[in-house]
C-alpha angles and dihedrals in degrees: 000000000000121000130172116229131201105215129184117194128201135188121038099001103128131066091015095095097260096139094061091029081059091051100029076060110040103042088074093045086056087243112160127207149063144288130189142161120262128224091242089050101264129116128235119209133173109187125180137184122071128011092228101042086055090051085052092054091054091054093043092053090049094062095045108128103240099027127102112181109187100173133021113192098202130187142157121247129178121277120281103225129218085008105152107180152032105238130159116249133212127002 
């Protein structure tokens, strides 16, 4: 069943190469969305596709040499239609 989730990092997220490593990750699992750095260091993904595949992304992303992900806000939000990708978005 696919969901779309609305996810906030903290901790080393940025300058560690998460963004690439997301998108290096989910594009294989067919995962859909966006991630991008935020202006108070955290990152901002919505992912959508699986509900497997995006917790193997998370787990993938936990195990990423330089990154150091201490939170994750999660929630569900409604489907995004006709969304082809994974980008990053923003700076």
């Amino acid at each position: 069943m696919n969901v779309r989730k609305h996810i906030y990092f903290s901790g080393r997220v940025q300058g560690v190469g998460f963004r690439y490593s997301a998108i290096y990750l989910a594009r294989p699992l067919g995962l859909t969305g966006w991630v991008e750095n935020l202006w108070d260091g955290r990152v901002e993904m919505e992912v959508q596709g699986d509900e497997d595949a995006i917790a193997e992304l998370l787990r993938a992303l936990r195990t990423q040499r330089f990154i150091l992900i201490d939170d994750m806000e999660i929630r569900t939000i409604p489907l995004v239609e006709d969304e082809r990708s994974f980008r990053t978005r923003g700076y």
